[in-house]
C-alpha positions as CSV (number, residue, x, y, z in Angstrom):
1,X,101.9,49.4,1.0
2,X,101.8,51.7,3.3
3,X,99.4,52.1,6.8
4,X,99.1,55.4,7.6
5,X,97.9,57.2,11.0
6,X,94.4,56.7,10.8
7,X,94.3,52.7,10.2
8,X,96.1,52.7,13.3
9,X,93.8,54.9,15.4
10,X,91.2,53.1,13.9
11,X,92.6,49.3,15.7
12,X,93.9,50.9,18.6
13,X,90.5,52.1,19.1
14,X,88.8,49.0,18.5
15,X,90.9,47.1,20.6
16,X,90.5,49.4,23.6
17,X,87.0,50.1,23.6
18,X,85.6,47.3,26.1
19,X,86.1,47.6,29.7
20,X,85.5,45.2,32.1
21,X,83.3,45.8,35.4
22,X,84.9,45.3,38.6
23,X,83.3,44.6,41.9
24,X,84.4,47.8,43.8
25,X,81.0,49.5,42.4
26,X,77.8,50.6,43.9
27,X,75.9,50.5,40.7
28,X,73.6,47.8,40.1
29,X,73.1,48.0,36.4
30,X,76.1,46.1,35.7
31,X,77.2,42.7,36.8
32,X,81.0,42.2,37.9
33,X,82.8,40.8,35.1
34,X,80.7,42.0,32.3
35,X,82.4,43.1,29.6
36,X,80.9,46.8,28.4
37,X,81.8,49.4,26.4
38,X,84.1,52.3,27.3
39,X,81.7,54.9,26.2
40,X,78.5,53.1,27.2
41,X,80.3,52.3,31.3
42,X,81.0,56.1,30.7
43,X,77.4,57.4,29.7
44,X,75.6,55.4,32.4
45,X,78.2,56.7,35.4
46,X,77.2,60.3,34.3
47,X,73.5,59.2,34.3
48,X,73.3,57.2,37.6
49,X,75.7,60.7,38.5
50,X,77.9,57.8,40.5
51,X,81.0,56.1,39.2
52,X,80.9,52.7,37.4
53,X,84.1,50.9,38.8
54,X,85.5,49.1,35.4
55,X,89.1,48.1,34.6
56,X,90.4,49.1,30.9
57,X,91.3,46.1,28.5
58,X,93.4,45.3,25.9
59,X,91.6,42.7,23.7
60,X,92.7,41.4,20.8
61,X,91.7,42.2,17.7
62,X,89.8,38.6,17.1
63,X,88.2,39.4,20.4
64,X,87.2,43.1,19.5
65,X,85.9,42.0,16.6
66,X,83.9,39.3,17.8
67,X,82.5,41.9,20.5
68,X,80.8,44.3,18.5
69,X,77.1,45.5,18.5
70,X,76.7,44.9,14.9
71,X,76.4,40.7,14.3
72,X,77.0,41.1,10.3
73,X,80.7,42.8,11.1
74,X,80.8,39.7,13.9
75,X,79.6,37.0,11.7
76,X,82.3,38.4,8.7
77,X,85.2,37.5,10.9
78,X,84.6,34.2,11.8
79,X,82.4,31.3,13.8
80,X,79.9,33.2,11.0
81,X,77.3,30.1,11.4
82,X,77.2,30.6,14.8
83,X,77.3,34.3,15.1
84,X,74.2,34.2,12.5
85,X,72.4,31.4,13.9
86,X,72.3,33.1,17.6
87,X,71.4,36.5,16.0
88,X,68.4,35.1,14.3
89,X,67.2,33.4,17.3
90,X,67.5,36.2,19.8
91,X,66.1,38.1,17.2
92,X,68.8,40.8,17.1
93,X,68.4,43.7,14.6
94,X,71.6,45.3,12.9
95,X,71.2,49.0,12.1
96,X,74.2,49.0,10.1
97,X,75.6,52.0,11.5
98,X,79.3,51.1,11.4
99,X,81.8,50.8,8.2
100,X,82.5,47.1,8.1
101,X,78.5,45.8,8.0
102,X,78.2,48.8,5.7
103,X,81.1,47.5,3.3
104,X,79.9,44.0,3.9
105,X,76.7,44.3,2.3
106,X,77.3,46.7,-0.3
107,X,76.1,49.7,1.1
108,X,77.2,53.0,1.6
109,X,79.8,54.6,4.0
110,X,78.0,57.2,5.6
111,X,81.2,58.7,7.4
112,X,81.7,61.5,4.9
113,X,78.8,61.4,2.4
114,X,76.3,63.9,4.2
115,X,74.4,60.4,4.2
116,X,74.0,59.7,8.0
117,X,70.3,59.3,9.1
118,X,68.9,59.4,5.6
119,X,66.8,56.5,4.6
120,X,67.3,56.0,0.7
121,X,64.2,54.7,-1.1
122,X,64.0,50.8,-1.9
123,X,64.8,50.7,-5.8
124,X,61.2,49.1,-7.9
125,X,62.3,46.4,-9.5
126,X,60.1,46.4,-12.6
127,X,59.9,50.3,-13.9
128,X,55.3,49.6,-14.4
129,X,54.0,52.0,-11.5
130,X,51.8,50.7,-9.2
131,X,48.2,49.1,-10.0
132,X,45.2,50.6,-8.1
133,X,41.8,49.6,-8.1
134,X,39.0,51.7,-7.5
135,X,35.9,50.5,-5.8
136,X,33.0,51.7,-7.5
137,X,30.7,51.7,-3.9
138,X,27.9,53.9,-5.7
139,X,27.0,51.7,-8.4
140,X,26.1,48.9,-6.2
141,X,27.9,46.4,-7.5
C-alpha cells in the first residue's frame, strides 16, 4: 500500500487548521482560549481590519477530528452517542459539505464532479405520479 502526497496534505491540514486565541488581542469577538479555525481567526481579522492574536496548534488527529463543523464526520470517529445526542439537542444542522459526512452517508463527492451547489431531486419512491383533486367550486357542491 502505498500513501501518496495528497493523503498527507490532506492530515497535515487537518491537524493544523485550529488555532487557539490568545489574550494579547483587542478584538472582542473571540474569547481567550477558544479554539477557532485558521481560516475563520483569519477572515474575521481582515473584516474587523485589526489583528486576531491566535497561537497555531498541532492537534492530534482524534482531536481534529472531533473538532470539526460537520457532527456526522464527528460522530463517525468516536463518543458517536454523545456527539449525536448533543447535535440533536442544540439543534445543529449538517450541510454535508466535506468528504467524510459525504462518504458516510452515501452520498456524493462533490470535489471533482461539477456537483458543488447543485441540489439533486429526492428520488419518488413509488413510479404513480402525483394525485390531484380538483375542486369543482362552480357546481355548488
Amino acid at each position: 500500500m502505498q500513501i501518496h502526497n495528497r493523503h498527507i496534505e490532506i492530515i497535515v491540514r487537518q491537524i493544523t487548521s485550529k488555532v487557539l486565541v490568545s489574550e494579547d488581542g483587542m478584538s472582542n469577538v473571540f474569547s481567550p482560549g477558544e479554539l477557532i479555525g485558521l481560516l475563520r481567526a483569519e477572515r474575521m481579522g481582515r473584516a474587523l481590519e485589526e489583528a486576531v492574536c491566535y497561537r497555531a496548534l498541532l492537534l492530534g488527529i482524534t482531536r481534529a477530528s472531533l473538532n470539526t463543523q460537520s457532527f456526522i464526520s464527528e460522530a463517525s470517529f468516536q463518543e458517536t452517542a454523545r456527539v449525536l445526542a448533543k447535535a440533536a439537542l442544540r439543534g445543529r444542522i449538517d450541510w454535508l459539505k466535506g468528504l467524510k459526512e459525504n462518504v458516510v452517508l452515501g452520498g456524493y463527492d462533490t470535489r471533482r464532479s461539477g456537483l458543488k451547489g447543485l441540489v439533486l431531486p429526492s428520488k419518488q419512491h413509488n413510479k404513480s405520479p402525483l394525485e390531484t383533486k380538483k375542486n369543482n367550486l362552480s357546481r355548488g357542491k
